[in-house]
C-alpha positions in Angstrom: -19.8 -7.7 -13.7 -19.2 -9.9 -16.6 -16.0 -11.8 -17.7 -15.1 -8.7 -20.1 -16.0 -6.2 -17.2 -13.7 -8.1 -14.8 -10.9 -8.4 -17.5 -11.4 -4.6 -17.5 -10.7 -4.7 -13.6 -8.0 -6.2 -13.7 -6.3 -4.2 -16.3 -7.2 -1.2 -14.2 -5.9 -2.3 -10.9 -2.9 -3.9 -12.6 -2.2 -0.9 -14.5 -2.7 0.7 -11.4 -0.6 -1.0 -8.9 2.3 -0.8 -11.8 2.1 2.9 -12.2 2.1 3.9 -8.4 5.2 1.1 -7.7 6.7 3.4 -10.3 6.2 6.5 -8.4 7.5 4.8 -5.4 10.4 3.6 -7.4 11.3 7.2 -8.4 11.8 8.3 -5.0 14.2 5.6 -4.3 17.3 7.9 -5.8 20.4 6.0 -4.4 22.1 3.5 -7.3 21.5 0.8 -5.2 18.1 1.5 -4.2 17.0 2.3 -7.7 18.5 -0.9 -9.3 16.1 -2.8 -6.0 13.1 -0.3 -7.1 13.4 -1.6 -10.7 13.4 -5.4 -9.6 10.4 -4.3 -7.7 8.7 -2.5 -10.3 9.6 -6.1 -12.6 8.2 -8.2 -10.2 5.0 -5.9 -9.8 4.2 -6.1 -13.6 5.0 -9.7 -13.9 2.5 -10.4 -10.8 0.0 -8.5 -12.4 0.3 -10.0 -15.7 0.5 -13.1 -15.0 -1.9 -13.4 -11.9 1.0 -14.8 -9.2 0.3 -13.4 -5.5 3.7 -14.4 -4.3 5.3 -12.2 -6.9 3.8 -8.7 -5.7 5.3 -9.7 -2.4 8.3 -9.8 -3.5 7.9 -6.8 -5.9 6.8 -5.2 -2.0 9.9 -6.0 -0.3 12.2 -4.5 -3.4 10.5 -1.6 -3.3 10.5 -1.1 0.4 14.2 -2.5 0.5 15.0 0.4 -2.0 13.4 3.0 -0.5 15.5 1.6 3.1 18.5 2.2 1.2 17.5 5.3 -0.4 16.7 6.7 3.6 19.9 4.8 4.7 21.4 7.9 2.5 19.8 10.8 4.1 20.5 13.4 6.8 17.3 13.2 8.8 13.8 12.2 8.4 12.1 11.8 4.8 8.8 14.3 4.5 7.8 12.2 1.8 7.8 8.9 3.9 3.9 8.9 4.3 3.5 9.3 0.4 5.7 6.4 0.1 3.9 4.8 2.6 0.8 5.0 1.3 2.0 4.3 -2.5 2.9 0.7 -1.1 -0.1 0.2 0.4 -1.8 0.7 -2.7 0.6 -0.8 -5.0 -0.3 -4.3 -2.4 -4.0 -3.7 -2.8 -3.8 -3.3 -6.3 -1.6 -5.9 -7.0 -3.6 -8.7 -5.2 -6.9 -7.3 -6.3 -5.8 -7.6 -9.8 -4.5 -11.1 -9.4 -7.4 -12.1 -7.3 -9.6 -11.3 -10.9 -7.4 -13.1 -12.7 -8.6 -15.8 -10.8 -12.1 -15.0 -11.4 -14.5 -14.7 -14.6 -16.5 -12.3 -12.7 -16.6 -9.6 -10.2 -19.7 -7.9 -9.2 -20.2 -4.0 -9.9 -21.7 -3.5 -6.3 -18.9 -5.3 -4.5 -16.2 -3.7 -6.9 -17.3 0.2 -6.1 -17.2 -1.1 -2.3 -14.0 -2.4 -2.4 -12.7 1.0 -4.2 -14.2 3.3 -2.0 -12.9 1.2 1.0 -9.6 1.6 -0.8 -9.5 5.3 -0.8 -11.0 5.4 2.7 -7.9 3.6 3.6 -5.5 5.2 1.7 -6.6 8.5 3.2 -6.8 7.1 6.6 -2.9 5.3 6.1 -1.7 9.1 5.0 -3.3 11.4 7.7 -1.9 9.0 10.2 1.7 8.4 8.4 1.6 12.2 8.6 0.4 12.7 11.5 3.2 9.9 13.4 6.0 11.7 11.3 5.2 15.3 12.9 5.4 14.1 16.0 8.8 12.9 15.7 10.0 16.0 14.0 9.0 17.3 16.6 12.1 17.3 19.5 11.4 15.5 22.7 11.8 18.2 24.9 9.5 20.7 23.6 6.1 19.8 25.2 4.6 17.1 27.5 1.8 17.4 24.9 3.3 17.2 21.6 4.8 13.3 23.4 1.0 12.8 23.8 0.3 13.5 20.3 2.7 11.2 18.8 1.8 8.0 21.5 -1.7 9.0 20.4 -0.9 8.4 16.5 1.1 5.9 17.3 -1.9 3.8 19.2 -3.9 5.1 16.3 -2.1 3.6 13.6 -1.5 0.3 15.8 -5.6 0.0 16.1 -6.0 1.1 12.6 -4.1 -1.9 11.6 -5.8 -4.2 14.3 -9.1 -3.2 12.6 -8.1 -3.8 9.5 -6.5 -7.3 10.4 -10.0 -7.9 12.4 -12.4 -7.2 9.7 -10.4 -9.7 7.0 -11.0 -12.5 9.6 -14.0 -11.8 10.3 -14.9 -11.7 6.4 -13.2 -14.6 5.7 -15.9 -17.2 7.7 -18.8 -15.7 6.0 -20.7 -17.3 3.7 -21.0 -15.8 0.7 -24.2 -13.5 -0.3 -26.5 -15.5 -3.6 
């Protein structure tokens, strides 16, 4: 992809990663967790914009600080806690993905669909298991032998999900790269 096709990129992931902290911001509906879901939505569009990686972490830990307080508030368990989930998983992908181009004059087409289509894969995964874990604890402990099952079984899923994951980025990292 060329310099202005990587400039495009980044705007898109940027533009991205800004809208869905946003959305993750919104949910955070205490005072105190909304003022943290602003900083965090700040420091999201200032890593973005100016390409600094250490920035959307802390934009991350606002949001997820906020959305701590805004649970610390509720009765119960939040149904939307997989959403939420998810929307910060994406709002770190995004994030470093568009300060990773800033980095870069170019980013290959190929390697760019991959890496979106790998995205959603694991977005989808990260919210059929986030669901799936917060069933089972809705779910009361005495009900059934098998519903326990169920949630140790998403529970070990998610665990080896994210083992995979952290597997595959080492294992990428002492590759050469392709010509």
């Amino acid at each position: 992809m060329a310099a202005s096709g990587a400039r495009g990129a980044r705007i898109a992931t940027g533009a991205a990663a800004v809208a869905l902290a946003v959305a993750v911001a919104a949910h955070a509906g205490a005072e105190v967790g909304l003022a943290a879901a602003m900083v965090g939505v700040l420091l999201i569009a200032a890593a973005v914009v100016f390409g600094r990686g250490p920035l959307v972490t802390w934009g991350l830990l606002a949001l997820a600080a906020a959305y701590a307080v805004t649970l610390a508030d509720q009765p119960g368990v939040d149904g939307a806690s997989p959403l939420v989930a998810t929307g910060l998983l994406l709002v770190a992908e995004l994030g470093y993905w568009s300060v990773e181009l800033a980095a870069t004059a170019r980013e290959e087409a190929a390697v760019a669909v991959r890496r979106l289509v790998a995205l959603g894969a694991l977005a989808a995964s990260a919210l059929v298991l986030a669901t799936f874990v917060l069933a089972a604890t809705v779910v009361p402990l005495s009900s059934s032998t098998i519903w326990n099952a169920v949630g140790i079984l998403a529970a070990a899923a998610v665990l080896a999900l994210i083992a995979r994951l952290a597997r595959g980025q080492d294992d990428s990292a002492g590759r050469p790269e392709e010509a």
